[in-house]
N, C-alpha and C positions, 0 to 999 in steps of 0.2 A: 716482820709484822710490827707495826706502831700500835701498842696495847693501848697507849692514852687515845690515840686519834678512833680508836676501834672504838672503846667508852664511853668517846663524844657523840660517836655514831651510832650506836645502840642506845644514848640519853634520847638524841634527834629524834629518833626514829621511834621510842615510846611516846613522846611527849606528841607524836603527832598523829598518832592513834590514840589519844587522849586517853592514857594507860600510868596509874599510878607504878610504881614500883612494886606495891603491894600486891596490885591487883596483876603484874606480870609474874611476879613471883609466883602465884597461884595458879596462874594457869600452865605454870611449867612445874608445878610442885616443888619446885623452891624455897629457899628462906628469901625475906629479902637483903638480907644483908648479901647474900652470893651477887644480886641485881647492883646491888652499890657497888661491890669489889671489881663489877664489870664496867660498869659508869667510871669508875676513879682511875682504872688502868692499871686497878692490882691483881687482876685475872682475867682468864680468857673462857671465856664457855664450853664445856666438856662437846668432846663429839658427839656422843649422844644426846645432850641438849640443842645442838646448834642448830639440829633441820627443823626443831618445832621452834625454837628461837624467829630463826627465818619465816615462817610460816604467817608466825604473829602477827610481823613486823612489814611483811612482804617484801619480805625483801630477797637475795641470792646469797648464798655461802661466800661468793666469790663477792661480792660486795659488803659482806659484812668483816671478812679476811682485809678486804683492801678500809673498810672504814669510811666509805662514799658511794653514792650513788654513782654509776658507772651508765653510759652510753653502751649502745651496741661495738663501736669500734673499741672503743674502753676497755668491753668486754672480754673482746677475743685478744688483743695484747695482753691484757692483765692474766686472763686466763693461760697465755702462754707464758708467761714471767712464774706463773704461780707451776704452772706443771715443770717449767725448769728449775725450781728450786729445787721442787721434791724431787728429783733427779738426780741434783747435786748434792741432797742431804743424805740420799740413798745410797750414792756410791762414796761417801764419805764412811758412811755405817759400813758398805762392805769394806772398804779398805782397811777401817779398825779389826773389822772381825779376823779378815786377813792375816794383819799384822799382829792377833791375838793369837791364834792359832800358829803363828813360826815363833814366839815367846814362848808359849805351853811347850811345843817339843823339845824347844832347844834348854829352856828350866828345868823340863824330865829328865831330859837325857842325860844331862849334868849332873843331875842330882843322886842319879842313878847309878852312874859312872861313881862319884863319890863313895857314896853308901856299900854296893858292891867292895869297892875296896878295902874300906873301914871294915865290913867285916871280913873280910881277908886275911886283913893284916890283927885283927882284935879279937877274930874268936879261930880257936883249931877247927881244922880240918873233922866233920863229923856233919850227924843228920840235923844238930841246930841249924849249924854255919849251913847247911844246902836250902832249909826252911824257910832262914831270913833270905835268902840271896834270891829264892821262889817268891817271896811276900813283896819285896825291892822291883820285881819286876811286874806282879800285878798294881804295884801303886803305880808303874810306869806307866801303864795300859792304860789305865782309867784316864788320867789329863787328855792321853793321845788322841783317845774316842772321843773327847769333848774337843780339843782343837779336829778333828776328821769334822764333826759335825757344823763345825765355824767352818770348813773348808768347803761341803756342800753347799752352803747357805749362800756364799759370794758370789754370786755373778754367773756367769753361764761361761761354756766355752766355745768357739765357733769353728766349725769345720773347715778346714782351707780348700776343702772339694767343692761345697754346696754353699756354704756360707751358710749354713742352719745353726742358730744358738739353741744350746740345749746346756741340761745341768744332768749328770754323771749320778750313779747311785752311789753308795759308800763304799762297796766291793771295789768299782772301777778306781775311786778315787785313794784306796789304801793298795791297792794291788801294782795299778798298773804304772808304767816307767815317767819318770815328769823329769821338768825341768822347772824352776823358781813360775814360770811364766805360759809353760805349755806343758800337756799333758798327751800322751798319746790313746786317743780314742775312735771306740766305733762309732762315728756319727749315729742318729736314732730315725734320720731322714733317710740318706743317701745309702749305710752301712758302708761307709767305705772305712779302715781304718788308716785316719792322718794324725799329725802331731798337731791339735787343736792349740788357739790362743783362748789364753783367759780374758774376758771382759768382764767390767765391771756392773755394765747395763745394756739394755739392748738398743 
C-alpha cells in the first residue's frame, strides 16, 4: 500500500465534501493532527476508524486501501490483488510461527541436555542434584507448550482420503507420530486415519 498516494486520496476526498480537517476530525473523534499524519503519508487509519472514515467520505475500504476511485471492474481485480496479499502475508506469518516453534524445541532441548549435565557432573549424587534435574525439565516443558501452541496455530492439515482441511487439537498434535511435513491423523470429516499434509492456507 502507497501511504502518500492513500493521503492524497483522503485530502481529495475531504476537500470534496467541503470538510475541514477540523471538522473531520470531529466527527471521527479525532485530533486533527491524526487527519494531517493521514494527509502527509505518515499514517494509515486504524481499523476501527477506517469504516466510519469511509462512510464520511463515501467512499469503499477497498478504495481507500488502493488510494483511487475504482470502477466496478477495478473493483473485483483490486479486490482480488488485495485478498491475495492477505493470503500471502498469512502464510508468511504461519511459516514464521512454524519456524519459531522447531527453534523453541530444538534451544530446549539443548539447553536441557546441557544443564542436566552440569549438574551431573557439579553437584553429588543426592535429593538436590534429583531437584534441579526435576526443575531443568519443567523449564523444558514450558517453551515446548508455547512452540505446541505456534504449531496449532499454522495452517491446517488435509486428509489424503477426503481432502478436508482441518486443524488437530494439542493432544493429537503432542501425542501423535509426525514427520517435518505430515502428521498422522483422524480426519474430523471422513474419520478415516491417514498421514495427513500440512498446509499453509486453505
Amino acid at each position: 500500500m502507497d501511504q502518500i498516494k492513500i493521503g492524497k486520496f483522503i485530502a481529495e476526498c475531504r476537500k470534496k465534501k467541503n470538510l475541514t480537517q477540523a471538522q473531520l476530525a470531529e466527527k471521527l473523534n479525532i485530533t486533527n493532527r491524526a487527519i494531517s499524519k493521514w494527509e502527509t503519508g505518515k499514517a494509515m487509519p486504524d481499523s476501527n476508524i477506517m469504516f466510519d472514515l469511509c462512510d464520511i467520505l463515501e467512499i469503499t475500504v477497498n478504495e481507500l486501501l488502493s488510494g483511487e476511485i475504482i470502477d466496478m471492474e477495478q473493483k473485483e481485480e483490486q479486490l482480488n490483488d488485495l485478498i491475495f496479499q492477505m493470503a500471502q502475508n498469512e502464510e508468511r506469518y504461519h511459516k514464521r510461527l512454524r519456524h519459531s516453534a522447531y527453534v523453541i524445541i530444538a534451544t530446549s532441548l539443548s539447553a536441557l541436555i546441557c544443564l542436566i549435565t552440569l549438574i551431573s557432573l557439579l553437584i553429588p549424587e543426592c535429593g538436590f542434584q534429583y531437584f534441579l534435574i526435576i526443575v531443568s525439565i519443567i523449564l523444558f516443558i514450558i517453551p515446548c507448550i508455547i512452540a505446541l501452541k505456534f504449531k496449532v496455530e499454522t495452517g491446517y492439515y488435509e486428509c489424503k482420503n477426503c481432502q478436508h482441511m482441518f486443524v488437530p487439537n494439542y493432544k493429537e498434535i503432542a501425542l501423535l507420530m509426525q514427520t517435518p511435513t505430515r502428521r498422522l491423523l483422524k480426519c474430523t470429516k471422513c474419520g478415516k486415519w491417514t498421514w495427513c499434509e500440512k498446509v499453509l492456507k486453505k
